[in-house]
N, C-alpha and C positions, 0 to 999 in steps of 0.2 A: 600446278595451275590452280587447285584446288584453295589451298592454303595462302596463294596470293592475296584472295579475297576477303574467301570464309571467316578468317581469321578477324576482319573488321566487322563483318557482322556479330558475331559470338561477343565485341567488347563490348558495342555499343549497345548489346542488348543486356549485357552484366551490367554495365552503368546504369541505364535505367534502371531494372530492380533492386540497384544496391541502394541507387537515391529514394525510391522508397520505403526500403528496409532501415534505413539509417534514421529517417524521417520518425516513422514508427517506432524504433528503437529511443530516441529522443524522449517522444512522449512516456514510455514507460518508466523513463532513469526515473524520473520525478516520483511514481508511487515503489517502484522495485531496486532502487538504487545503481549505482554502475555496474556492479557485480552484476547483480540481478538480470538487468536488460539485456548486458552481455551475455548471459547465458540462454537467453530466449531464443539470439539468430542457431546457437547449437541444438538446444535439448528437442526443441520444434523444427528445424531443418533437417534432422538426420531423419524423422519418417519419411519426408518425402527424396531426399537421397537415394535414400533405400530402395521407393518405389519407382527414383529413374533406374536404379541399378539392375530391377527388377524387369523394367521394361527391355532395355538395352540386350540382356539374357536372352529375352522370348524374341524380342527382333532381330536381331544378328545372329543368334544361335554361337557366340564366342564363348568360348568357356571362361570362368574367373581364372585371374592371371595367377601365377605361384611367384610375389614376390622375393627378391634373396635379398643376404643382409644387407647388403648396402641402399636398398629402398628404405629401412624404418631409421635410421637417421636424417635423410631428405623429409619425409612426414611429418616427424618429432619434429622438426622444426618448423616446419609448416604450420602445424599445428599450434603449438606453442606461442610461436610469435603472433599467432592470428589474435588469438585471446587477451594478450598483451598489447596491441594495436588496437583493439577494438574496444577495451577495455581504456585508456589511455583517451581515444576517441571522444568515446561519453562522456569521461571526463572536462575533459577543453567545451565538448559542448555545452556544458553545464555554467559554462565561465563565459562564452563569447555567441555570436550569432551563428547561426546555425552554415552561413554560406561562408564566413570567415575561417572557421574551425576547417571547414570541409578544404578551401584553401591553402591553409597551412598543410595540413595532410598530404595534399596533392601535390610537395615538394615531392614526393616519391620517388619519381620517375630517374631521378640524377643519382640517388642513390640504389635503385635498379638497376641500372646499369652499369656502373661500378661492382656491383656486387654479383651481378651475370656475369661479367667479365671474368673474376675473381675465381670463381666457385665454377661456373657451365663453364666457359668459352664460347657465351655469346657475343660474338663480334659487333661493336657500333662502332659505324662509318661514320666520316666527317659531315653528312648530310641529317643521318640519325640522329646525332648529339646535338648540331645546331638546332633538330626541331625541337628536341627537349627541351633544351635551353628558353626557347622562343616559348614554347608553352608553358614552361616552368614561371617564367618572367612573368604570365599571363595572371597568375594564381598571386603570384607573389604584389603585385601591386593591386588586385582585389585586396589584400592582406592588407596593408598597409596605407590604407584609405582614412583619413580626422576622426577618429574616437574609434581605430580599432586595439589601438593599444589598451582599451580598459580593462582593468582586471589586473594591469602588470606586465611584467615578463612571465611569469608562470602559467598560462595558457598557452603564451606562444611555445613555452619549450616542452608542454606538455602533446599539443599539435604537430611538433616537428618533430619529437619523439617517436608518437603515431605513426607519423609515415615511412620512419624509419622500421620500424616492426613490418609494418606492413611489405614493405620491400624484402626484409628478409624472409618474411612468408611467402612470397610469390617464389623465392629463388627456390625455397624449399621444398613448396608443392611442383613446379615445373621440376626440378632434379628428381622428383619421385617418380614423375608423370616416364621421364624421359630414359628412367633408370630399369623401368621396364621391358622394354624396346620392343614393345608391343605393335602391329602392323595396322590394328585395329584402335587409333587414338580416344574413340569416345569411348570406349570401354575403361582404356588405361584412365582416361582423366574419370569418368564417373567410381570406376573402383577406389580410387585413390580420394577423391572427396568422401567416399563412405568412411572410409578408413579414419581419414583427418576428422570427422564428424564424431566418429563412436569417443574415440581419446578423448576429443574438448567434450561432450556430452559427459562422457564418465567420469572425467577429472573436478568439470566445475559444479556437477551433484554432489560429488563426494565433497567436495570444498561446501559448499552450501549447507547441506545437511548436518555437518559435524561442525561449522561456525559458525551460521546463519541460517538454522531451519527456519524461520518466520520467514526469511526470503523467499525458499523455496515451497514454501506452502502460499506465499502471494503470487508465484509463475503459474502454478498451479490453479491457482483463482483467475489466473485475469488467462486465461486459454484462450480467449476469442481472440483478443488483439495480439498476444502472444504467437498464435496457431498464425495471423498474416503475417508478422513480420519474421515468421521459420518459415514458412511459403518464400516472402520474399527472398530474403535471405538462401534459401535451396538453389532456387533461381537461378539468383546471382553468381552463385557458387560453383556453377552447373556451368554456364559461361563462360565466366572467368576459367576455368579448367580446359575447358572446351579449346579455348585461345590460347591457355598455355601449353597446349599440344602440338601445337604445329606455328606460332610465332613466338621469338623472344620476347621473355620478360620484359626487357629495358620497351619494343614498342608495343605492349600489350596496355602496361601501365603510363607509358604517355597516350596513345588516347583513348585511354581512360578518363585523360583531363573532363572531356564533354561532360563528366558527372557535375563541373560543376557548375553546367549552364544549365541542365538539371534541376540543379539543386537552387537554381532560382526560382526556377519555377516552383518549386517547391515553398519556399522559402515566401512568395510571394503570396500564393494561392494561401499555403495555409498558416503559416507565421505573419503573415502581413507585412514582411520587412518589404522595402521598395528597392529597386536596384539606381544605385547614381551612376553619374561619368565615371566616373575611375574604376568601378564595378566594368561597366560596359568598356572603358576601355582595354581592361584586363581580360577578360572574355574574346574580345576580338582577337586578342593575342592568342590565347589558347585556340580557336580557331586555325590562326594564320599556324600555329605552330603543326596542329595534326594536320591540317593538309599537306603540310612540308615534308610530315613522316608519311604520310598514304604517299604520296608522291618518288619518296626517297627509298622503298618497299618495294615500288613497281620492279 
């Protein structure tokens, strides 16, 4: 009964922090580079990870889980493909408008579910798939609005790239979350984000330090905007996990779409881009499409 609902709350509130996070993350590529800013959502996320992990301990009184081996290959992957997605991300953004880029990424969902299929045996119904589809299609003709092709083909494949990372990181953190079989899901999801957080933390200092210390003494420097966007970033993290504990990946990350009506506003407020028809026709779509999946859930 629980997870009917919940599970919508916990997206729609990772969406929003993520559309901040991303936003923030944006502004930094410019002085810390791709690397760089990708490494701010981890090195500055895992304090406050930590301190949900910590909270969760004293509130529930559950003990930390003893994962077995077949949790740190779920992880690894998780993990891995996040930094690669998000990394890939900053890039395209760097190339395209901030709500185009987020667009392309947000083919996700079809290939989420393909790949839950694949790997969990998360089951999508005929109802499921058509809402993808419908919201998929939402994103996809935002994309492809007069002068979004600028830049080439190599944003767009670097954006669809993106989303494909990103899909395989969700299969990989929910297989960790679920490989658990913990009774207590916000534990299992918050342990399992610490986890994924110490690896991308330790992996992309060590990378930084030994090819690019100047980078890492600029994350270093810029700690205030860094420290909100590992805030946001924790957040988001926290959510997203949260939902992939008790709803499939495949409807987790469709609506998820909502980030990027989000991300107009974003987009609007502090990029000053303006939203056209075919923006707002595309948006409506992704609407029509998540109500299809809350719908199709019931």
């Amino acid at each position: 009964m629980i997870s009917s609902w919940l599970w919508i709350v916990f997206t729609i509130t990772a969406a929003f922090f993520q559309t901040l996070r991303n936003a923030m993350q944006r502004e930094l590529t410019t002085s810390l580079g791709t690397v760089g800013a990708t490494h701010v959502r981890f090195l500055f996320g895992f304090p406050f990870a930590l301190l949900s992990l910590i909270g969760v301990l004293l509130v529930t009184g559950v003990p930390l889980p003893r994962p077995s081996l077949s949790f740190w290959p779920w992880v690894i992957d998780g993990a891995g493909a996040q930094i690669a997605a998000t990394a890939l991300m900053l890039m395209a953004m760097g190339q395209r408008s901030f709500v185009v880029t987020i667009a392309y990424i947000k083919t996700e969902p079809i290939q989420v579910a393909i790949f839950g299929l694949i790997f969990l045996g998360d089951a999508v119904t005929l109802p499921m798939m058509t809402a993808i589809l419908v919201a998929t299609a939402g994103v996809l003709i935002m994309s492809f609005k007069p002068g979004g092709m600028v830049g080439g083909v190599k944003p767009t494949l670097i954006g669809l790239a993106s989303g494909g990372m990103f899909a395989l990181s969700a299969i990989g953190y929910r297989g960790a979350i679920l490989d658990m079989h913990m009774a207590n899901f916000v534990m299992a999801a918050t342990f399992t984000l610490v986890v994924g957080l110490v690896m991308q933390a330790v992996v992309l200092s060590l990378y930084l330090w030994l090819r690019q210390p100047s980078v890492m003494i600029g994350i270093l420097r810029a700690w205030k905007p860094s420290l909100f966007a590992g805030l946001m970033g924790a957040l988001a993290s926290q959510f997203w996990f949260l939902a992939f504990a008790i709803a499939t990946a495949a409807s987790v990350r469709t609506l998820a779409l909502i980030e990027v009506l989000f991300a107009q506003i974003v987009a609007r407020v502090m990029f000053g881009q303006r939203t056209t028809v075919r923006e707002a026709i595309g948006m409506a779509l992704v609407v029509a499409g998540v109500g299809l999946l809350i719908f199709a859930e019931r």
